[in-house]
PyMOL Python script that loads the backbone (N, CA, C, O; Angstrom):
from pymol import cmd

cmd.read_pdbstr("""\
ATOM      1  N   UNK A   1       0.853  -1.172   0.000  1.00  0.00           N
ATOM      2  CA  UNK A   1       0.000   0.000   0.000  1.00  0.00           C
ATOM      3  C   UNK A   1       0.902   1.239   0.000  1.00  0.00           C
ATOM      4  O   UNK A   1       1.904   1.273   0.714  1.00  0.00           O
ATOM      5  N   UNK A   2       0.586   2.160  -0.720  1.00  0.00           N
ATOM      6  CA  UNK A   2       1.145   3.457  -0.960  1.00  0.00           C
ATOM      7  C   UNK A   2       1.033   4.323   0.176  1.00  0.00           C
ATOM      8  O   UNK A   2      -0.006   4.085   0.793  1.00  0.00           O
ATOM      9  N   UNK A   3       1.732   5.256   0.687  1.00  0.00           N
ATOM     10  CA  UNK A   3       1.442   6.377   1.720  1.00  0.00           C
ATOM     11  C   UNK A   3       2.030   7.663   1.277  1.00  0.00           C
ATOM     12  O   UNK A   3       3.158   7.490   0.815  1.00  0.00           O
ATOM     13  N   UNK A   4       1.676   8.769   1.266  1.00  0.00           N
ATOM     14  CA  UNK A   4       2.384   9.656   0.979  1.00  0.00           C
ATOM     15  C   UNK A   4       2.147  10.735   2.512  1.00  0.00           C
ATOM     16  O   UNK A   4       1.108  10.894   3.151  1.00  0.00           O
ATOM     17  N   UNK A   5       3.780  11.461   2.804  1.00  0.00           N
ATOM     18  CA  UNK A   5       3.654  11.918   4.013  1.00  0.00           C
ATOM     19  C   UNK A   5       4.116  13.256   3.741  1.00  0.00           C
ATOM     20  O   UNK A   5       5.315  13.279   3.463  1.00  0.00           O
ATOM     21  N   UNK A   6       3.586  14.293   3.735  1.00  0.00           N
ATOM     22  CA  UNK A   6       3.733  15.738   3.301  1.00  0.00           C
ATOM     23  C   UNK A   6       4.058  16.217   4.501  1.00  0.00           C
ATOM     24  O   UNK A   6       3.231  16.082   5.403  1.00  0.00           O
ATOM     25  N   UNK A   7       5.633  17.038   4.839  1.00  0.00           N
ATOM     26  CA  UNK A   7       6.354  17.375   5.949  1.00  0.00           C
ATOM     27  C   UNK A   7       6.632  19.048   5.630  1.00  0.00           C
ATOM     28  O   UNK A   7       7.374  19.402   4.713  1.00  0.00           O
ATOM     29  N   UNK A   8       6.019  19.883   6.407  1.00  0.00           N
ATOM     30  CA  UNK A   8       5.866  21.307   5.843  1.00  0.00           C
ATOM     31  C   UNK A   8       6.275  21.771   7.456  1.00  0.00           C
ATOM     32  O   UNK A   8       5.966  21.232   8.518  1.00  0.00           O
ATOM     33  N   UNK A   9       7.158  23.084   7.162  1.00  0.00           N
ATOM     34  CA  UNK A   9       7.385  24.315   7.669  1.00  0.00           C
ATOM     35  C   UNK A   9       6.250  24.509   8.773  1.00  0.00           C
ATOM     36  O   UNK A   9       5.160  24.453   8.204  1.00  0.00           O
ATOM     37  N   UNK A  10       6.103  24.722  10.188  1.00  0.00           N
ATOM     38  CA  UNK A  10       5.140  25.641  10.657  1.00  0.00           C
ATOM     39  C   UNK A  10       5.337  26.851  10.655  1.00  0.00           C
ATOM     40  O   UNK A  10       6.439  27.401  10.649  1.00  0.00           O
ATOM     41  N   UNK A  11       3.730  27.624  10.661  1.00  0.00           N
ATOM     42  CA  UNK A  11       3.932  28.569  10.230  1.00  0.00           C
ATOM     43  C   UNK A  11       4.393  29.669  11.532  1.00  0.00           C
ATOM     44  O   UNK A  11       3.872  29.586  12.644  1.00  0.00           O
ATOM     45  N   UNK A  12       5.495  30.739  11.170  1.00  0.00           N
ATOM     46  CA  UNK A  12       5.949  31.529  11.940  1.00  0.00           C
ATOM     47  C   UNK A  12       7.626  30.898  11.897  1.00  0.00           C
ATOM     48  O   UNK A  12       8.523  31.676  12.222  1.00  0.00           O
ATOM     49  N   UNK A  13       7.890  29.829  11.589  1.00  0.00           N
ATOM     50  CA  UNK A  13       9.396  29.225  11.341  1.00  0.00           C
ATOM     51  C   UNK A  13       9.706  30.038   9.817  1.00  0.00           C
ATOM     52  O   UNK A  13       9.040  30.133   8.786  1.00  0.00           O
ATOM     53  N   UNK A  14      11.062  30.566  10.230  1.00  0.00           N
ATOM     54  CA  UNK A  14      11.621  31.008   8.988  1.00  0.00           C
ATOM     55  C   UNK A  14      12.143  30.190   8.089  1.00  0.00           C
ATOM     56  O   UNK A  14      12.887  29.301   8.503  1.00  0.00           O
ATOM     57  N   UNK A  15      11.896  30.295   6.776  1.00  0.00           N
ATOM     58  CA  UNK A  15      12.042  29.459   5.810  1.00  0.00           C
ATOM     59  C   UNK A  15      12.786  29.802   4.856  1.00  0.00           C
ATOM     60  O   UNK A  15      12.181  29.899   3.788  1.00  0.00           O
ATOM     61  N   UNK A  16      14.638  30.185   4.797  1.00  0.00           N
ATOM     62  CA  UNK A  16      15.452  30.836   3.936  1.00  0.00           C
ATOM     63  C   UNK A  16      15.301  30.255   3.036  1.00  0.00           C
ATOM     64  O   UNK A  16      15.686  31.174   2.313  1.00  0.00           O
ATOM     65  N   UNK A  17      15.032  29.373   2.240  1.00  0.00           N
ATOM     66  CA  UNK A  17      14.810  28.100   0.863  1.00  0.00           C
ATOM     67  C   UNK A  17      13.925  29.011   0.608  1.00  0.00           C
ATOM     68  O   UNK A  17      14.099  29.964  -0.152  1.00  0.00           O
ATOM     69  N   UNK A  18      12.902  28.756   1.249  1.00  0.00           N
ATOM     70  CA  UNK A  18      11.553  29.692   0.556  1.00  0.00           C
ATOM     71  C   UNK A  18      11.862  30.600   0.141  1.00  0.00           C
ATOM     72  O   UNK A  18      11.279  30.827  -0.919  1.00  0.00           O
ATOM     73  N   UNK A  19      12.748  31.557   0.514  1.00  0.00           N
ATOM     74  CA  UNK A  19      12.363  33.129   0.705  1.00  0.00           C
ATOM     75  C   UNK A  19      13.404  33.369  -0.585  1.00  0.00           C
ATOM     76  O   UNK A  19      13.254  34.291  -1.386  1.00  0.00           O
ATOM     77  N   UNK A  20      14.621  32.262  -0.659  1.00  0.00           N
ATOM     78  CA  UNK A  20      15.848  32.431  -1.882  1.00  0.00           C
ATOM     79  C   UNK A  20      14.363  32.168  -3.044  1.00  0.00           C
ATOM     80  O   UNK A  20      14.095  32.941  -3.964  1.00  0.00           O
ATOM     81  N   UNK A  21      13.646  31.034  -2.735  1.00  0.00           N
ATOM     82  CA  UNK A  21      12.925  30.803  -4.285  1.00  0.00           C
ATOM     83  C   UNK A  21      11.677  31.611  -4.741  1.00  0.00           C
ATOM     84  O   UNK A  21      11.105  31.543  -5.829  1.00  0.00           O
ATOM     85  N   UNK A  22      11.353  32.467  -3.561  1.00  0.00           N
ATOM     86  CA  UNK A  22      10.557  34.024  -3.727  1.00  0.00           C
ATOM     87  C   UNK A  22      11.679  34.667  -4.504  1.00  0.00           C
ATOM     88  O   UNK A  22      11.781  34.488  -5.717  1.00  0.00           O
ATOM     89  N   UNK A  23      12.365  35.273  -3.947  1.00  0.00           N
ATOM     90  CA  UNK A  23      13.491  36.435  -4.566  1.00  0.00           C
ATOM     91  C   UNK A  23      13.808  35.916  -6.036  1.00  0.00           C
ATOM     92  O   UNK A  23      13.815  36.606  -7.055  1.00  0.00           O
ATOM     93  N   UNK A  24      14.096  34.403  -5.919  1.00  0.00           N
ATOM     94  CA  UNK A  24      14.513  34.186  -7.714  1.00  0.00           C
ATOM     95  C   UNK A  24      13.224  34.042  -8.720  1.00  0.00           C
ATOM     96  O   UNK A  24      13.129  33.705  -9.900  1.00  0.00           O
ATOM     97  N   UNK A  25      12.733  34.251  -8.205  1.00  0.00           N
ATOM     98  CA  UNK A  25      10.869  34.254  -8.860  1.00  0.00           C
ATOM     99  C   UNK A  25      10.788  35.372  -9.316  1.00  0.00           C
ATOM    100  O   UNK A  25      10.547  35.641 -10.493  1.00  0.00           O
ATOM    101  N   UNK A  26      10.994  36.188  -8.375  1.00  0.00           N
ATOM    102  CA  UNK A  26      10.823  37.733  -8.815  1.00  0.00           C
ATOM    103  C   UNK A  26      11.999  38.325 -10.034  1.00  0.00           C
ATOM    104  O   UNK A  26      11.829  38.964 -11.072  1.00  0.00           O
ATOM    105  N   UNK A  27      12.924  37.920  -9.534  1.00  0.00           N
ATOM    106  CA  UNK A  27      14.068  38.158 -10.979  1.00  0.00           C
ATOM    107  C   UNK A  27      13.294  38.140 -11.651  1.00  0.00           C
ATOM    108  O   UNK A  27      12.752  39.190 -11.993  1.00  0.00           O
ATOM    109  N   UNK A  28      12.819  36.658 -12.241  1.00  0.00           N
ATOM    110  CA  UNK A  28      12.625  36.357 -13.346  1.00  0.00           C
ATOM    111  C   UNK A  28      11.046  36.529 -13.932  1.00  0.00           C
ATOM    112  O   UNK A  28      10.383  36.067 -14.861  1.00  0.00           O
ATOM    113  N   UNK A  29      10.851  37.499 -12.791  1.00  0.00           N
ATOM    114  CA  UNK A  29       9.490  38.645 -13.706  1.00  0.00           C
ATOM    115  C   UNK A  29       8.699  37.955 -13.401  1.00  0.00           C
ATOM    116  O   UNK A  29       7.909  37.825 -14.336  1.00  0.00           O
ATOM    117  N   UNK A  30       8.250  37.027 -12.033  1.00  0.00           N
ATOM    118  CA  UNK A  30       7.034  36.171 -12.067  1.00  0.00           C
ATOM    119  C   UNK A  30       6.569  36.746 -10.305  1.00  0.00           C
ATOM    120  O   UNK A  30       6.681  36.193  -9.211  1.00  0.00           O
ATOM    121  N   UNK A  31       5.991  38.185 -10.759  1.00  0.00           N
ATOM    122  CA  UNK A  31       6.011  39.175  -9.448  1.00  0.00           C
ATOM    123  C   UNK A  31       4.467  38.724  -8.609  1.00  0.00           C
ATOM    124  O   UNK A  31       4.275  38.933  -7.412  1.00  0.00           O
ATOM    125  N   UNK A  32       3.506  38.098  -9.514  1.00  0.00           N
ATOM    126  CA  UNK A  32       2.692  37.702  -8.570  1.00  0.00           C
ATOM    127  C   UNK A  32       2.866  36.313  -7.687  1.00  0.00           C
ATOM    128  O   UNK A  32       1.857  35.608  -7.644  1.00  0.00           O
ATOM    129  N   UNK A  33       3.737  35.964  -7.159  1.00  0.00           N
ATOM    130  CA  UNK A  33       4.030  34.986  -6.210  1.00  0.00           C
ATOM    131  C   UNK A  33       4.564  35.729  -4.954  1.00  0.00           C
ATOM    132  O   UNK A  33       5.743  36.016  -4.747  1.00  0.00           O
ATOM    133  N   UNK A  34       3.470  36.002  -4.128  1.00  0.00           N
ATOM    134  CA  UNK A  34       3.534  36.602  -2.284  1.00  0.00           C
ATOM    135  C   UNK A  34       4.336  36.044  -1.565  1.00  0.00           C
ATOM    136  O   UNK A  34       4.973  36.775  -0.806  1.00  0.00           O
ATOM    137  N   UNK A  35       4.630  34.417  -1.530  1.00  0.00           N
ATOM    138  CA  UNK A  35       5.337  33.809  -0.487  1.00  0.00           C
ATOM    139  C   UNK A  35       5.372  32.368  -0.658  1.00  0.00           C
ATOM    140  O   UNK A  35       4.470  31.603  -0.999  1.00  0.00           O
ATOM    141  N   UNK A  36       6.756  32.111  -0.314  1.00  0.00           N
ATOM    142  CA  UNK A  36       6.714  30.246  -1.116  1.00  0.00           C
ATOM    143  C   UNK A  36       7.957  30.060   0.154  1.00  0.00           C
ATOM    144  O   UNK A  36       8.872  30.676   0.702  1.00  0.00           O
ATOM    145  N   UNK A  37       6.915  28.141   0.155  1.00  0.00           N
ATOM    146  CA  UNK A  37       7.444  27.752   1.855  1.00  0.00           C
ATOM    147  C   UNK A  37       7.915  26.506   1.352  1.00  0.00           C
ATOM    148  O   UNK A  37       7.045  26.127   0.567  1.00  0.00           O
ATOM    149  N   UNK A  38       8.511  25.965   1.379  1.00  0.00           N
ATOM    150  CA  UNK A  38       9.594  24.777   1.031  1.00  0.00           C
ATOM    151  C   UNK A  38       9.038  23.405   1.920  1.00  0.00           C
ATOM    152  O   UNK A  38       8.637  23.584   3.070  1.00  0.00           O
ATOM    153  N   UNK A  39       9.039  22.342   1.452  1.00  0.00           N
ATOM    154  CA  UNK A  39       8.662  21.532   2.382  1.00  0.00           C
ATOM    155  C   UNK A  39       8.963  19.993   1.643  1.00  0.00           C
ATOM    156  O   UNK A  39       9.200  19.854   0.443  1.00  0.00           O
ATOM    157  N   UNK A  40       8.897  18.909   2.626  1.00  0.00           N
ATOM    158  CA  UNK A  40       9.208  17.653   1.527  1.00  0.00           C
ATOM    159  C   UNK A  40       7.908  16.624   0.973  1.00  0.00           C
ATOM    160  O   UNK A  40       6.838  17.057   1.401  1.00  0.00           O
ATOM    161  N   UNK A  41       7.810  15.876   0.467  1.00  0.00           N
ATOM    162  CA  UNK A  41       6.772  14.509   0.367  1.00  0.00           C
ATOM    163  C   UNK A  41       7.691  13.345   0.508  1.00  0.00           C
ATOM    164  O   UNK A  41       8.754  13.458  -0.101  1.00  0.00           O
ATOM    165  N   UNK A  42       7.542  12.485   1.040  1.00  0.00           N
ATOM    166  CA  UNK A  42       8.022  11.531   0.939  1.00  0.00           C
ATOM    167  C   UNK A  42       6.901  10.118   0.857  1.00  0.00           C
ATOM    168  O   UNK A  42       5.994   9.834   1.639  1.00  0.00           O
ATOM    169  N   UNK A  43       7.333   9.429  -0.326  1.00  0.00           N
ATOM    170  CA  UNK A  43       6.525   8.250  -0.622  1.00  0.00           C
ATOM    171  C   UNK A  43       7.084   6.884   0.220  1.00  0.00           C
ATOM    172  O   UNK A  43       8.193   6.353   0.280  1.00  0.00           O
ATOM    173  N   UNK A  44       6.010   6.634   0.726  1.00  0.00           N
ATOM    174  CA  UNK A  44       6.298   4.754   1.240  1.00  0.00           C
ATOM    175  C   UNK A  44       5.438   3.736   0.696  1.00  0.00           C
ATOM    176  O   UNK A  44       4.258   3.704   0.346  1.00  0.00           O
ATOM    177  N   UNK A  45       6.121   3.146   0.723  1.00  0.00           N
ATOM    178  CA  UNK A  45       5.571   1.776  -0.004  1.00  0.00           C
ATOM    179  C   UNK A  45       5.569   0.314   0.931  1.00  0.00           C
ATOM    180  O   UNK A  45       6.499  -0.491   0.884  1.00  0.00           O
ATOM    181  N   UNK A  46       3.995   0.090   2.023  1.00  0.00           N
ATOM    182  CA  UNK A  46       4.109  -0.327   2.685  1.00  0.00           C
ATOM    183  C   UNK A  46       3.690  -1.747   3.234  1.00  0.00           C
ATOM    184  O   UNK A  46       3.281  -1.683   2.075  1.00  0.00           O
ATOM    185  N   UNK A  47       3.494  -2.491   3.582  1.00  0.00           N
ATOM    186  CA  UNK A  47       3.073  -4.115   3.744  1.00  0.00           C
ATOM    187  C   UNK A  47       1.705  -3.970   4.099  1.00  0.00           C
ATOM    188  O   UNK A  47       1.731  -2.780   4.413  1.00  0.00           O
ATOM    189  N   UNK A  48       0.413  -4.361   4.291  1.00  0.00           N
ATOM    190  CA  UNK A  48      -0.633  -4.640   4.728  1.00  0.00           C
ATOM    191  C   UNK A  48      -1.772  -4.045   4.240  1.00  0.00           C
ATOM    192  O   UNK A  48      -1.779  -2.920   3.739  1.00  0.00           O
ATOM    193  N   UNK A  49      -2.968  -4.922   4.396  1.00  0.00           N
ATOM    194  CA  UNK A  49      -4.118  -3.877   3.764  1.00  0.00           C
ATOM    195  C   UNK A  49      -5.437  -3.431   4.428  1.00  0.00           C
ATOM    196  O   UNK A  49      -6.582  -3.235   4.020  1.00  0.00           O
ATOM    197  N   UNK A  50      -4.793  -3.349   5.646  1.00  0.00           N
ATOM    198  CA  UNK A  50      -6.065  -2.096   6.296  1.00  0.00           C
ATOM    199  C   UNK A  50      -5.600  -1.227   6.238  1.00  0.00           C
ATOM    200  O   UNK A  50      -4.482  -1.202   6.754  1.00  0.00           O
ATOM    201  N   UNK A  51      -6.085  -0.018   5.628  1.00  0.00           N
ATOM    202  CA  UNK A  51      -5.627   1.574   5.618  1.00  0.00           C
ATOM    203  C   UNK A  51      -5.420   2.375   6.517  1.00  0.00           C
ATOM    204  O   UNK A  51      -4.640   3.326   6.566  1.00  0.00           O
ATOM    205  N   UNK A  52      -6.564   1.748   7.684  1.00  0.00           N
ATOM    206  CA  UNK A  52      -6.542   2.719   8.967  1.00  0.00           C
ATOM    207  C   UNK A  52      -5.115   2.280   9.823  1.00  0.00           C
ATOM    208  O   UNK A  52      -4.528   3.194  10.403  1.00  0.00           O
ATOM    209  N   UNK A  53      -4.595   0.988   9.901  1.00  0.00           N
ATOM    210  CA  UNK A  53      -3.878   0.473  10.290  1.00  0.00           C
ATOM    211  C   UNK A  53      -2.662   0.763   9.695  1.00  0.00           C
ATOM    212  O   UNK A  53      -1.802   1.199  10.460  1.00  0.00           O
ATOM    213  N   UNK A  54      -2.343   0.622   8.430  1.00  0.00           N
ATOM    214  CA  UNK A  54      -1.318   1.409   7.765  1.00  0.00           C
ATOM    215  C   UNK A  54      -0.935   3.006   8.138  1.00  0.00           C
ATOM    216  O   UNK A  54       0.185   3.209   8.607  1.00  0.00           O
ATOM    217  N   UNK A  55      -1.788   4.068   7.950  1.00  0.00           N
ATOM    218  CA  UNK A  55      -1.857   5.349   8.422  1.00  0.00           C
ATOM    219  C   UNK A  55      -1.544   5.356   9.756  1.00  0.00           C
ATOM    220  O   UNK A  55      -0.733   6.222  10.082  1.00  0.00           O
ATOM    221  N   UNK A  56      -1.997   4.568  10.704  1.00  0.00           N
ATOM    222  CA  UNK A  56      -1.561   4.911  11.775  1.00  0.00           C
ATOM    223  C   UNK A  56      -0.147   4.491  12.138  1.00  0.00           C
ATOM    224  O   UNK A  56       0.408   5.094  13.056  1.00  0.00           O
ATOM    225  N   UNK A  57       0.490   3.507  11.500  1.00  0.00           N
ATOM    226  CA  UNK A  57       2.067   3.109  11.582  1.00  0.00           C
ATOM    227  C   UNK A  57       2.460   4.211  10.535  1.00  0.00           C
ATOM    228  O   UNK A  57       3.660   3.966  10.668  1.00  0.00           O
ATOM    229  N   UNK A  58       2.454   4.959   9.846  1.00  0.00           N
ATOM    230  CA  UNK A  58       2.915   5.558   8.782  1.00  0.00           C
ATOM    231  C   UNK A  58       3.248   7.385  10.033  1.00  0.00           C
ATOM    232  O   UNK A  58       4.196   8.170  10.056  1.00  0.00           O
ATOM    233  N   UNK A  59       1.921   7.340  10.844  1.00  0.00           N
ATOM    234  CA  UNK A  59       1.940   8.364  11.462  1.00  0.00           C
ATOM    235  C   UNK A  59       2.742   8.515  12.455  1.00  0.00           C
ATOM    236  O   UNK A  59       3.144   9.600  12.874  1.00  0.00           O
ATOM    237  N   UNK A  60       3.132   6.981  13.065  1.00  0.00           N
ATOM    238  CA  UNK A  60       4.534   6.814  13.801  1.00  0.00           C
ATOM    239  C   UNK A  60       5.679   7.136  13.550  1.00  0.00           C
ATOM    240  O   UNK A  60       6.428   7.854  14.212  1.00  0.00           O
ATOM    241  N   UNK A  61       5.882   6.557  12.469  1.00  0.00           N
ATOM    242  CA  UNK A  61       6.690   6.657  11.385  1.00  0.00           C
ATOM    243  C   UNK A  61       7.171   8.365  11.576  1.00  0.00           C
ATOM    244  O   UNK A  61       8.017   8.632  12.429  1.00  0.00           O
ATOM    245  N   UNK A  62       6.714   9.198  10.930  1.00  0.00           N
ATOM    246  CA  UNK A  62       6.713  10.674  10.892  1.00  0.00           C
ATOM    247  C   UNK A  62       7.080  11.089  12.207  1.00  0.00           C
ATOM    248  O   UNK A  62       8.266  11.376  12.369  1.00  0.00           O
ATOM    249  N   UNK A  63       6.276  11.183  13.213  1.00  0.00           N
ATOM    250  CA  UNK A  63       6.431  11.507  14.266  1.00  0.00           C
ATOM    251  C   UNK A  63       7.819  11.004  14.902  1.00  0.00           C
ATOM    252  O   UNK A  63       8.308  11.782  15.721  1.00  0.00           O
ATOM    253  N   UNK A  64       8.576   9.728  14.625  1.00  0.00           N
ATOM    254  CA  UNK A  64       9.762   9.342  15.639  1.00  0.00           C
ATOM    255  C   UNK A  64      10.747   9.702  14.658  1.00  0.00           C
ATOM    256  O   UNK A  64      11.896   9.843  15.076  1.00  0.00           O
ATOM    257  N   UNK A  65      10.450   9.936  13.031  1.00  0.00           N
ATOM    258  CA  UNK A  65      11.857  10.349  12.465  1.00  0.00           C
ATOM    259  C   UNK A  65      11.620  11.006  11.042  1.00  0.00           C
ATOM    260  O   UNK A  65      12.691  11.237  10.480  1.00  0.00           O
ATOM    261  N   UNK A  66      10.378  11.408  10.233  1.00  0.00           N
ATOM    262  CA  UNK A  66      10.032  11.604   9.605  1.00  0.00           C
ATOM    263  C   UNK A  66      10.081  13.395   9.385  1.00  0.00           C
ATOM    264  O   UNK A  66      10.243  13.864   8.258  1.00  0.00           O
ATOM    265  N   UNK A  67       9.925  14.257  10.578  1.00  0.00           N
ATOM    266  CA  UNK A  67       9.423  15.274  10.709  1.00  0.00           C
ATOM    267  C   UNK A  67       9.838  15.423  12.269  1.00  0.00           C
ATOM    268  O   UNK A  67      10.010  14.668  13.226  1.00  0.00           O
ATOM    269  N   UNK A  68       9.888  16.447  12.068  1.00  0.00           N
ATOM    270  CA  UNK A  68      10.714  17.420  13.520  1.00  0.00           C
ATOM    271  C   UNK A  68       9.016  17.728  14.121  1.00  0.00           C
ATOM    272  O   UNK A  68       8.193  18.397  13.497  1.00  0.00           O
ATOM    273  N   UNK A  69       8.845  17.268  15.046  1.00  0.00           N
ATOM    274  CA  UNK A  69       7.609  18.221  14.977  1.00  0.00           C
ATOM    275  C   UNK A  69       7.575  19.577  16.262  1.00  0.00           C
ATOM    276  O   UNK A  69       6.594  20.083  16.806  1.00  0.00           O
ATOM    277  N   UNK A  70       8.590  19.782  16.387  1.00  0.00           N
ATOM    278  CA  UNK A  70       8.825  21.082  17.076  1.00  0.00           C
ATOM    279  C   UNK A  70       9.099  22.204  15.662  1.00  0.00           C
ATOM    280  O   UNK A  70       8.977  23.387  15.979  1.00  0.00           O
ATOM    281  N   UNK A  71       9.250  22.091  15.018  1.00  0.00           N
ATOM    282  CA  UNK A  71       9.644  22.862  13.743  1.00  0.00           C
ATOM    283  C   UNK A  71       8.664  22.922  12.455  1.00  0.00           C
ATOM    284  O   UNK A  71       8.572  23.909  11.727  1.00  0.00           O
ATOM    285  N   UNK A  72       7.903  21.640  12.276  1.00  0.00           N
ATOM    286  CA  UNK A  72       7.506  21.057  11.179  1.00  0.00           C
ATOM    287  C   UNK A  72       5.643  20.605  11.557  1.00  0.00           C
ATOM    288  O   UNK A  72       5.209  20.231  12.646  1.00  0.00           O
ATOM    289  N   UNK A  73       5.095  20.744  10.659  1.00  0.00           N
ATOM    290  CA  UNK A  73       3.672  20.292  10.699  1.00  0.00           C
ATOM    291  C   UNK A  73       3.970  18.682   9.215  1.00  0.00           C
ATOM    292  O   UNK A  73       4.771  18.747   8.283  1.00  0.00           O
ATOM    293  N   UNK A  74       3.060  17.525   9.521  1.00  0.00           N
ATOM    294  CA  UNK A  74       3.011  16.821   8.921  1.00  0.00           C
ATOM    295  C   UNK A  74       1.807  16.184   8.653  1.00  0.00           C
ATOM    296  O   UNK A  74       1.002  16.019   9.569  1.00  0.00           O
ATOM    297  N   UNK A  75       1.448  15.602   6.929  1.00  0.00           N
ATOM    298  CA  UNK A  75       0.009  14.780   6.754  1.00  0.00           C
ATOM    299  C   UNK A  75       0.671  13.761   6.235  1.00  0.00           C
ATOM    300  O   UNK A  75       1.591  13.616   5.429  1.00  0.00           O
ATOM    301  N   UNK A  76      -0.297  12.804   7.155  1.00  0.00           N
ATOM    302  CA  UNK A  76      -0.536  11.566   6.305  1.00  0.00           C
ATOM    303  C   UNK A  76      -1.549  11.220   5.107  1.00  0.00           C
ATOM    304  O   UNK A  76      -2.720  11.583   5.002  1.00  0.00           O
ATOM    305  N   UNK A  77      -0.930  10.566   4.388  1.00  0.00           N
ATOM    306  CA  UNK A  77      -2.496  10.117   3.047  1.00  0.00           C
ATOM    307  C   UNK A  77      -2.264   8.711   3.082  1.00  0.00           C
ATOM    308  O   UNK A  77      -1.155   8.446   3.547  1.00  0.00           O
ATOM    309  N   UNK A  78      -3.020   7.609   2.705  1.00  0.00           N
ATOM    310  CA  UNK A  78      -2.650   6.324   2.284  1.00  0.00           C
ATOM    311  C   UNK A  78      -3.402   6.691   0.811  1.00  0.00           C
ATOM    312  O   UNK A  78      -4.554   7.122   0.773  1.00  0.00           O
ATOM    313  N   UNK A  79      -2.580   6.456  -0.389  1.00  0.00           N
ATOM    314  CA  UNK A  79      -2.740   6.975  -1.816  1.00  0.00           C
ATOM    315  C   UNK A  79      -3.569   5.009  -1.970  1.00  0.00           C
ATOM    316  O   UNK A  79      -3.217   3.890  -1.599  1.00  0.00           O
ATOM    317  N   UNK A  80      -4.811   5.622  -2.758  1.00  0.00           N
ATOM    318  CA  UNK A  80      -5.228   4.380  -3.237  1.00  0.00           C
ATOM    319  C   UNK A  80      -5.140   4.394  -4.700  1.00  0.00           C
ATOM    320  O   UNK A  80      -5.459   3.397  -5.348  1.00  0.00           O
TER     321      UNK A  80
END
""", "prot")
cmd.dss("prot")
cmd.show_as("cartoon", "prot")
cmd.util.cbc("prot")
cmd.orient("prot")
């Protein structure tokens, strides 16, 4: 079973990635973009087929090494 785990910035954490790929946006004349926040996905590819049961090991997963979560907000999906 597929999982996808989207690991994003909270908000009020400064995000220099972001803020370099705002500024090079704007160079290049693409002035309506306000603010861009950097963040990862990471795909798993996992054994079993209850979903709820999957998601919730997937959410472990994240939480013990996936994502900072003093720094970081994270979602789980199980992709069907």
């Amino acid at each position: 079973m597929k999982v996808r785990v989207t690991v994003s910035l909270k908000e009020g954490v400064l995000d220099p990635q972001g803020k370099a790929i705002g500024h090079a946006l704007h160079v290049l004349e693409f002035p309506e973009v306000k603010e861009v926040r950097v963040g990862k996905v990471i795909e798993l590819d996992v054994d079993g087929s209850d979903a709820a049961a999957v998601e919730a090991r997937a959410t472990e997963m994240a939480k013990q090494l996936l994502a900072n979560e003093v720094i970081e907000d994270f979602a789980v999906e199980v992709v069907k």
